[in-house]
N, C-alpha and C positions, 0 to 999 in steps of 0.2 A: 773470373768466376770458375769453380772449380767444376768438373766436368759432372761430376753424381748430381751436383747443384743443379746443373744447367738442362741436363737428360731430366730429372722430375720436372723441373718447372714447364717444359714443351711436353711433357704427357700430361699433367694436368691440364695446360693448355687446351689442348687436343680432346678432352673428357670434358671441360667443359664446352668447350665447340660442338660436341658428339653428341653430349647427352637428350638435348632438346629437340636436337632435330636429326636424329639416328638416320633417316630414311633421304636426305639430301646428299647429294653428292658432292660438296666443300666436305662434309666430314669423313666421306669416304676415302677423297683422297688424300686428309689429314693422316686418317690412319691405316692407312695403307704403307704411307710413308717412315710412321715412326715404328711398326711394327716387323717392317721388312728390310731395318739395318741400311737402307738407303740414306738414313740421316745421318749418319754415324761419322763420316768425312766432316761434314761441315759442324757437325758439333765439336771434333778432333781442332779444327779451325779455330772454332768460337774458345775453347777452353786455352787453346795457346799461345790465343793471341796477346794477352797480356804477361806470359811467360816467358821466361829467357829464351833464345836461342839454344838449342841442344847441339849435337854432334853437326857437325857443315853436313850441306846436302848438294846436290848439285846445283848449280848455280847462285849460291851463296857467295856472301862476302868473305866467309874463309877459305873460299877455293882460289885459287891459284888465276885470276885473271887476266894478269899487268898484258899478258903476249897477245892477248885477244882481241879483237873489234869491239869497241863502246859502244854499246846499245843506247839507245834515249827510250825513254818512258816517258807516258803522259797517262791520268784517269780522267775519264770524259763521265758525261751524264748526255742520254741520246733520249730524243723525243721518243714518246710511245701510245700516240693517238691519244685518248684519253682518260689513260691509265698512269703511274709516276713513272719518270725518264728511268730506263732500262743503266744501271752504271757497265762499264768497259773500260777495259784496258788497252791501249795502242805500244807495240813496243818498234824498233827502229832502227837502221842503221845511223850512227851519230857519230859526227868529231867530236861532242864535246869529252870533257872532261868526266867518268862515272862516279858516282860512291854509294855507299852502303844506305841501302832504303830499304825502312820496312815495309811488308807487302799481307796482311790477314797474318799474321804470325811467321812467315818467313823472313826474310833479308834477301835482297835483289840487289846487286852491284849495276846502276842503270845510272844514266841523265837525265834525270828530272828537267822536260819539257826543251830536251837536247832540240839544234836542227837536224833535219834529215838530211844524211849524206846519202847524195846518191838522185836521179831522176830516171821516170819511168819506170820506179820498183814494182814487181810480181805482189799480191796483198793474198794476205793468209788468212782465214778466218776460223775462229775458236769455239767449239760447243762443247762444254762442259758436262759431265754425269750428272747424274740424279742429287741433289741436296747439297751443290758443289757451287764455284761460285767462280768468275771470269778468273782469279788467282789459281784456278786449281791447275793448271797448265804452263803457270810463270815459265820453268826450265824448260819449257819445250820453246816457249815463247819468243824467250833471250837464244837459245842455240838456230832458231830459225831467222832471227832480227840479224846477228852473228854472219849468217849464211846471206844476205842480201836481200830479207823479206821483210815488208812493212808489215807486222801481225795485229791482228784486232781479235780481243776476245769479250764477250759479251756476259754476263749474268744474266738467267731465263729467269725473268719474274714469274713468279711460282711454282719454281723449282729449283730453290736456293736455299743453303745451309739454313736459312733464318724464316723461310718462304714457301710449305711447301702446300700451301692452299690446293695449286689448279697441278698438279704433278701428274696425271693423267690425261689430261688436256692436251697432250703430246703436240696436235696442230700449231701451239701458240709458239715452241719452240722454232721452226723453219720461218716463219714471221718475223719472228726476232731477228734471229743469224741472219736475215733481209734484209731489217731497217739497219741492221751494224752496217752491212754493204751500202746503203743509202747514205748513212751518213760519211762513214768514209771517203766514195766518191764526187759527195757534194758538201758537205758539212767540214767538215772536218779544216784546219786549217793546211795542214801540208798537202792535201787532196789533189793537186795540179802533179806530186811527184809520183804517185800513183798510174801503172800501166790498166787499165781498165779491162784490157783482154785478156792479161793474165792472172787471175782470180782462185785460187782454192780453198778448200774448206778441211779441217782436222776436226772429229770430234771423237771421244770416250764415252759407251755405254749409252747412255740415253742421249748422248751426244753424239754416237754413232750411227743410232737412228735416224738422229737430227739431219745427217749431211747428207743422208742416205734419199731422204726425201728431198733434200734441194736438189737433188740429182736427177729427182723425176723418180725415186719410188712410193709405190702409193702402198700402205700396208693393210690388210684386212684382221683389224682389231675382233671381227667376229670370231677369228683364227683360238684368241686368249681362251675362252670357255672351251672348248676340246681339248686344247693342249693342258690343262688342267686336271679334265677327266681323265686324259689317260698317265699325267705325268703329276700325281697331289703330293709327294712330296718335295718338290722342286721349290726354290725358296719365294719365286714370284708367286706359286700359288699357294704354299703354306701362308703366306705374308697377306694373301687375297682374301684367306678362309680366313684367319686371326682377326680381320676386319671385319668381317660378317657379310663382303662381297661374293656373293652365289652365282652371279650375273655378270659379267662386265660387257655384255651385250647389250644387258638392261639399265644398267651405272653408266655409261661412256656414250654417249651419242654424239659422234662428230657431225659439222656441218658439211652440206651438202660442198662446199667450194673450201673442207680444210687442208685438203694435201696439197700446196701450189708448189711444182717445180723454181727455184731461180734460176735463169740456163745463163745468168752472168758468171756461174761459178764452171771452172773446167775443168778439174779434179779434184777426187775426193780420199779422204784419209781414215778408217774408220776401225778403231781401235775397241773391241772387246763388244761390238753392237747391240743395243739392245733391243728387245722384242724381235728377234732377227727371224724368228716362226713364223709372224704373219705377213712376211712376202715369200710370192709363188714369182714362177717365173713372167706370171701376166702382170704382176704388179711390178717388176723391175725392168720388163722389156723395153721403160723410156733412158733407163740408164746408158747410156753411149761414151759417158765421158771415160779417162783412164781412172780407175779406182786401187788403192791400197786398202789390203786388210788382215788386220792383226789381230792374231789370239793367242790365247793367253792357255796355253795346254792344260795347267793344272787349276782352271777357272771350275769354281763350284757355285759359284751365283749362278753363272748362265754357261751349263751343262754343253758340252759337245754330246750328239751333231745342234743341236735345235737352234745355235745360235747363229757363229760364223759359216757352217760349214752348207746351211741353209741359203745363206744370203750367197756364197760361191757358186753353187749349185745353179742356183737360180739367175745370175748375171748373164745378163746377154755377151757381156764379151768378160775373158776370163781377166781375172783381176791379179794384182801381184797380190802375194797370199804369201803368211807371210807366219810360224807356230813358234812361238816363245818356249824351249822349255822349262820346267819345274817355274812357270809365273803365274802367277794367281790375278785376281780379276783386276786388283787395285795395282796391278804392278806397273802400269800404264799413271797411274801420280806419283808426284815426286819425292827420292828418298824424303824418310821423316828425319829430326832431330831427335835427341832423345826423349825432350819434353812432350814430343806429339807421338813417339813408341809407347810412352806410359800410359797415354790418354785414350788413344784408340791403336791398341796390339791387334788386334783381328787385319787393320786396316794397315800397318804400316811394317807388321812383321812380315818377313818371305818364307818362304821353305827353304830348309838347308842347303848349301849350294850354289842359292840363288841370288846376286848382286846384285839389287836395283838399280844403285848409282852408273855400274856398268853398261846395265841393258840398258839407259837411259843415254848411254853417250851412244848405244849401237840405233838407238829408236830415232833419235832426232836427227842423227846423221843420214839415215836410209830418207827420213820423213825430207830431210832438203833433199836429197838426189830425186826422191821420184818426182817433188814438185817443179824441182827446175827442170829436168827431161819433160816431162808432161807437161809443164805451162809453154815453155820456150816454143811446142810442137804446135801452141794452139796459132788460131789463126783468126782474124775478124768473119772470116764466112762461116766459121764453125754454128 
């Protein structure tokens, strides 16, 4: 489907979902999401998934593998109380043999349903961006799997390239990134080779949010409405007004028990963070574990200081910090092909100078150092 195709059909979508019932909050946060370019990735997805392969990216089939460690892959489908199974990705250390697998429009050089080499591996866990989907961090996935980590990444029902109904609902996220850990250490079939102690979590953008809160931060959404008034052309809240949301104090009402820490997880990874404003240092003070955080200098979605340099500030103990230059917000996914450069250029182009594919071998390598230093350190009394 071609991508102008695919972009009207989910605005219509969206208008008629809106029209009838303007004053409900499913349609607010319909459009909140196609208005504010958060959809934009997984539409890039959805248009190229039937498209050739473009120029190799990293971790494709036409990069240079043979010297490497064979990852195994598997897609699960994970209970979700009584909602539909949450889909995931598991990638792996493996003897077997890899090949060329497609992956939502990429190509992943993996083992389809390899064994696991290796017992008592460290487990990695994946939270995705806003409109993105458990594929959107494959190459980080495979270079960490590479490095000796069993990785899980999850798809946040309603908050997926195809799904963006409940996108403010932010709580159901940390929930999820949970039951991925649940079934991993009981479900899952290689689950015995799994070290239980040593646990982290990577996430991008609403997915840095994500990890940020299994770490024990609790964020104050009341925070969004001031940060609005004083800052209305910022693209959260241009993207807020273009919906007709005046309120998000009055739209958003978390439950009383939404923010639940997992303290099964012992460090966190968190790349480009979003809403990073509405933690103070009383909402982060349960954070204790080691934390990674990465920005992105030349991010224009989520403006310096309001984002990472908020969430640093405010850490109880100080985090390895961590400024990309000349990267922009999406420079944290991975390079595009050409076919996904045509479909969404905002999304896959750089600023001059700037190597994705590079920063992405300097991202994943730092991303396994700090979690082997930091998990190897944890300990069961932690």
């Amino acid at each position: 489907m071609a991508l102008k195709r695919f972009q009207k059909k989910q605005r219509a979508k969206a208008r008629r979902i809106s029209a009838p019932v303007r004053g409900l909050r499913p349609a607010i946060f319909v459009g909140l999401v196609l208005l504010s370019g958060l959809f934009t990735w997984g539409a890039a997805l959805a248009a190229a998934a039937g498209a050739p392969i473009g120029a190799p990216s990293a971790g494709s089939a036409a990069e240079d593998t043979a010297h490497l460690s064979p990852v195994g892959f598997e897609a699960v489908q994970i209970p979700n109380g009584g909602e539909a199974p949450l889909a995931a990705g598991i990638w792996y250390p493996t003897s077997a043999e890899p090949r060329d697998v497609p992956l939502e429009g990429f190509h992943q050089r993996v083992a389809p349903s390899g064994p696991v080499k290796g017992h008592a591996l460290p487990l990695i866990v994946i939270s995705h961006g806003g409109g993105g989907s458990y594929a959107g961090h494959y190459d980080t996935a495979i270079a960490l799997a590479r490095a000796g980590f069993i990785v899980a990444a999850v798809s946040h029902a309603g908050d997926t390239f195809d799904d963006q109904s409940k996108v403010l609902m932010l709580w159901r996220r940390p929930a999820q990134l949970s039951r991925l850990i649940d079934f991993m250490l009981k479900d899952w079939q290689e689950h015995a080779d799994i070290d239980p102690q040593r646990i982290g979590a990577f996430g991008f953008s609403n997915g840095g949010f994500t990890v940020l809160i299994e770490a024990g931060g609790i964020p104050d959404l009341g925070r969004i409405d001031p940060y609005c008034a004083a800052n209305p052309q910022h693209d959260l809240c241009t993207a807020l007004a273009k919906a007709g949301v005046h309120s998000v104090a009055k739209a958003v009402q978390p439950p009383p028990d939404a923010w639940q820490p997992d303290r099964r997880i012992r460090a966190i990874a968190a790349a480009a963070p979003a809403f990073g404003f509405t933690f103070d240092r009383a909402g982060l003070a349960a954070v204790q574990i080691p934390v990674l955080l990465w920005r992105a200098a030349d991010d224009r979605h989520q403006p310096d200081p309001w984002y990472e340099e908020q969430i640093r500030s405010a850490l109880p103990r100080p985090p390895e910090y961590r400024v990309e230059p000349l990267a922009g917000h999406y420079a944290f996914l991975p390079p595009c092909g050409a076919g996904r450069r045509a479909a969404a250029p905002e999304i896959c182009i750089d600023a001059p100078g700037f190597d994705r594919a590079a920063f992405h071998q300097r991202l994943n390598a730092a991303l396994a150092d700090f979690f082997s230093a930091s998990l190897q350190s944890q300990s069961p009394s932690h």
